[in-house]
C-alpha positions as CSV (number, residue, x, y, z in Angstrom):
1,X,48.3,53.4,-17.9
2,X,47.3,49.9,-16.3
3,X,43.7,50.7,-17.0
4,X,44.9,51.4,-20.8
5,X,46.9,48.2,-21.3
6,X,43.6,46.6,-19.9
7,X,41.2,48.5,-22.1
8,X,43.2,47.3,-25.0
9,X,43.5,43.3,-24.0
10,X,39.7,43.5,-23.7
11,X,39.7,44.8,-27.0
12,X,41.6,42.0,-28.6
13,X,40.1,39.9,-26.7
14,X,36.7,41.1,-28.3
15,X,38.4,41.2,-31.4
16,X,39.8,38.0,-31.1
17,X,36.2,36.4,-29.8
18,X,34.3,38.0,-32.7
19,X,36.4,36.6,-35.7
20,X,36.5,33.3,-33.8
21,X,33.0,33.0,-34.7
22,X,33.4,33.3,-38.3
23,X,36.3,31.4,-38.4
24,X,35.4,28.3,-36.5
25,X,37.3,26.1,-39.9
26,X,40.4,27.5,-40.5
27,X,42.0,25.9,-37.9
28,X,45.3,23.7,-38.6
29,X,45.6,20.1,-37.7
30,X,48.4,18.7,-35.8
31,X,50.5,18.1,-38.9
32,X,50.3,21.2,-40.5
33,X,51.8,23.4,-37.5
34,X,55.6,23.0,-36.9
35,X,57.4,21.7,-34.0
36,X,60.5,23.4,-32.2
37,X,61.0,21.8,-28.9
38,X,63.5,24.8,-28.0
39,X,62.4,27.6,-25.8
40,X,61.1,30.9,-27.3
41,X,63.1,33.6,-27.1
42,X,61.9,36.4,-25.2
43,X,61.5,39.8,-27.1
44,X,60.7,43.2,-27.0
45,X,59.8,45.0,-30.3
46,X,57.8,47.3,-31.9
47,X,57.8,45.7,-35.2
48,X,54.4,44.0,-36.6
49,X,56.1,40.4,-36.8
50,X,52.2,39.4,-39.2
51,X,53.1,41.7,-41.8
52,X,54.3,45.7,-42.7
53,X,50.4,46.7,-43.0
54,X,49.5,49.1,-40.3
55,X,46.5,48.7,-38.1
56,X,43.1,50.6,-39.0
57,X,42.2,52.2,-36.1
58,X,40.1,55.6,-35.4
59,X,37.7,56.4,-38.1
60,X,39.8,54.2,-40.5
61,X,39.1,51.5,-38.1
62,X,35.3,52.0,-37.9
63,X,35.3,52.2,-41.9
64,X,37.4,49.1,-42.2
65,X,35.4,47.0,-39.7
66,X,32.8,47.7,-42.1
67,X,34.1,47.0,-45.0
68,X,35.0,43.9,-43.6
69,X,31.3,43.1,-42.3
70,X,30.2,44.1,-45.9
71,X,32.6,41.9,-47.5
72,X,31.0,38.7,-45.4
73,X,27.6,40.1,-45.6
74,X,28.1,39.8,-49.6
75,X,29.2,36.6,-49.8
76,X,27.0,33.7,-50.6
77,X,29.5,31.0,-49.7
78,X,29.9,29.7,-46.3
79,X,33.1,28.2,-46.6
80,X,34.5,31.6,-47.8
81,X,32.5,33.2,-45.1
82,X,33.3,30.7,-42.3
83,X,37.2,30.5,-43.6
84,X,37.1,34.4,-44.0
85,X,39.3,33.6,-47.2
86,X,38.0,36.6,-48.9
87,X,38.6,39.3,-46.3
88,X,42.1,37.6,-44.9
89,X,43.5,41.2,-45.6
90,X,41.4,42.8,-43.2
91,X,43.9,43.8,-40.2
92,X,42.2,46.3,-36.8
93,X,43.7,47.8,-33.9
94,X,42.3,46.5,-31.3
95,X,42.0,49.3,-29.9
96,X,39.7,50.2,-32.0
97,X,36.9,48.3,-29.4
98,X,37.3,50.7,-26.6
99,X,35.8,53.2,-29.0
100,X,31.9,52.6,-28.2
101,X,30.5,53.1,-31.9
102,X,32.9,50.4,-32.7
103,X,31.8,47.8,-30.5
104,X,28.0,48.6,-31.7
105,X,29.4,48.3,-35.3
106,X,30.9,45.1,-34.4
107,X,28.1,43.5,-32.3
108,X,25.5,44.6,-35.1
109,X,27.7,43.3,-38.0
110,X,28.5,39.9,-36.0
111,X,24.4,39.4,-35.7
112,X,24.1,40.1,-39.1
113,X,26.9,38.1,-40.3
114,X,25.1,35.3,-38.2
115,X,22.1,35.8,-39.5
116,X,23.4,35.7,-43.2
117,X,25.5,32.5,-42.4
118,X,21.6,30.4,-41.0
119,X,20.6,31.8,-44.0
120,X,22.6,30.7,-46.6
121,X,24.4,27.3,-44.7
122,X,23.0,24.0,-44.8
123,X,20.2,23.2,-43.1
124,X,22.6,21.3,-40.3
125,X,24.5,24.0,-39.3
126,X,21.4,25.7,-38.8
127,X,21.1,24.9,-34.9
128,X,25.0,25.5,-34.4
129,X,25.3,29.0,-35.6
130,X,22.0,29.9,-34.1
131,X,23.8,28.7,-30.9
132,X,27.0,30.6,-31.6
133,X,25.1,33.5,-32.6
134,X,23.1,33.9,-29.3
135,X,26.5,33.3,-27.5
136,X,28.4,35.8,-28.9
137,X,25.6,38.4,-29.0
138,X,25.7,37.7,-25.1
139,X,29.6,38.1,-24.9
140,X,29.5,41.6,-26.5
141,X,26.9,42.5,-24.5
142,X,28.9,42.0,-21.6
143,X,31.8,43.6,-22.9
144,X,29.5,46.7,-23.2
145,X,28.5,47.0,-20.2
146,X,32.1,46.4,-19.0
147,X,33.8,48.7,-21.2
148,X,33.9,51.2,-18.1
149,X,35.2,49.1,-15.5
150,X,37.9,46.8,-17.6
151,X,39.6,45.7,-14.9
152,X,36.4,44.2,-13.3
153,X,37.0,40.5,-12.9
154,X,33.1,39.9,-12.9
155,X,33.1,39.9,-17.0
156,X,35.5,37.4,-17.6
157,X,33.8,35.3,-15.4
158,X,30.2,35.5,-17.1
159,X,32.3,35.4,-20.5
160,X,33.8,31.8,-19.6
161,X,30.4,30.8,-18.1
162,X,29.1,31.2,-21.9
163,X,31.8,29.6,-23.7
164,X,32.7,27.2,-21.9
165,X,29.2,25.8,-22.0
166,X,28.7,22.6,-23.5
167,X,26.1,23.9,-25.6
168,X,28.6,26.3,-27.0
169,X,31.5,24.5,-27.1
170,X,29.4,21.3,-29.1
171,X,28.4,24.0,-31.3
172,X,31.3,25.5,-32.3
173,X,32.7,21.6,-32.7
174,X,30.3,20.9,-35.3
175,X,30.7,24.1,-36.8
176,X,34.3,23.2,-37.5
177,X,33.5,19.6,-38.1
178,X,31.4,20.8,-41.0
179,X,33.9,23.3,-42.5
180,X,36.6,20.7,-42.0
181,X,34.4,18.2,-44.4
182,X,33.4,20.8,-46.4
183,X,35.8,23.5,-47.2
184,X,38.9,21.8,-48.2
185,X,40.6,23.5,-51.0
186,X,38.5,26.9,-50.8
């Protein structure tokens, strides 16, 4: 069971590391987020607090990660891209990622996705995506070649060496410095 609950944080975390990439922009400022200085209430539920629309996972999952990789792949807009305004509704199980044609599908989609975005971007975030795109590639990589042992402490530990290099981390600043400038109001 612990090796499960592990298998599935590694898969949201994979999730979570993979949309990160194409949503460097949609961040909120300071302002925009509320501010409750009580404690949060500790809770147990089984209720999907984000919405009533069940997760795609199994096949459905594979079909919607590609549906949602289509979706960016036909987009010539790198805010919408960047924003992922246009595929918002998109929700997967993370355990979807602990399926090994999943994780293919979502490293090949995320290179291609990259490789759309240099593309089609400005010629100065040319440098930053390529940077982010090499990253992540290397992150999924690792999570492959984890996926049997998900309790190994070794992967986390290369994954943090890659993203929290200053190459990285400068990249994905500009990234979001240029969507910030550039995206308001799409």
């Amino acid at each position: 069971m612990r090796l499960l609950a592990s298998t599935r944080r590694r898969g949201a975390a994979l999730v979570a590391v993979a949309l990160v990439t194409v949503t460097a922009g949609s961040c909120s400022t300071t302002e925009e987020i509320g501010f409750d200085p009580s404690p949060p209430v500790a809770t147990t539920t089984t209720i999907d607090e984000l919405g009533s629309a069940e997760l795609a996972a199994g096949a459905d999952g594979l079909e919607a990660l590609q549906s949602l990789i289509d979706k960016l792949l036909a987009s010539n807009d790198t805010c919408a891209i960047l924003t992922q305004r246009d595929v918002a509704e998109n929700r997967l199980d993370p355990t979807l990622f602990t399926n090994t044609a999943a994780r293919k599908a979502l490293t090949a989609g995320l290179v291609s996705v990259f490789d759309h975005l240099i593309q089609i971007s400005p010629p100065q975030l040319t440098p930053a995506l390529q940077s982010q795109k090499d990253v992540f590639q290397k992150v999924l990589d690792i999570v492959d070649r984890y996926a049997a042992a998900p309790n190994e402490t070794k992967a986390t530990e290369e994954i943090n060496v890659l993203v929290d290099s200053q190459s990285f981390v400068t990249a994905s600043a500009q990234v979001s410095q240029w969507v910030g400038a550039n995206c308001q109001g799409t």
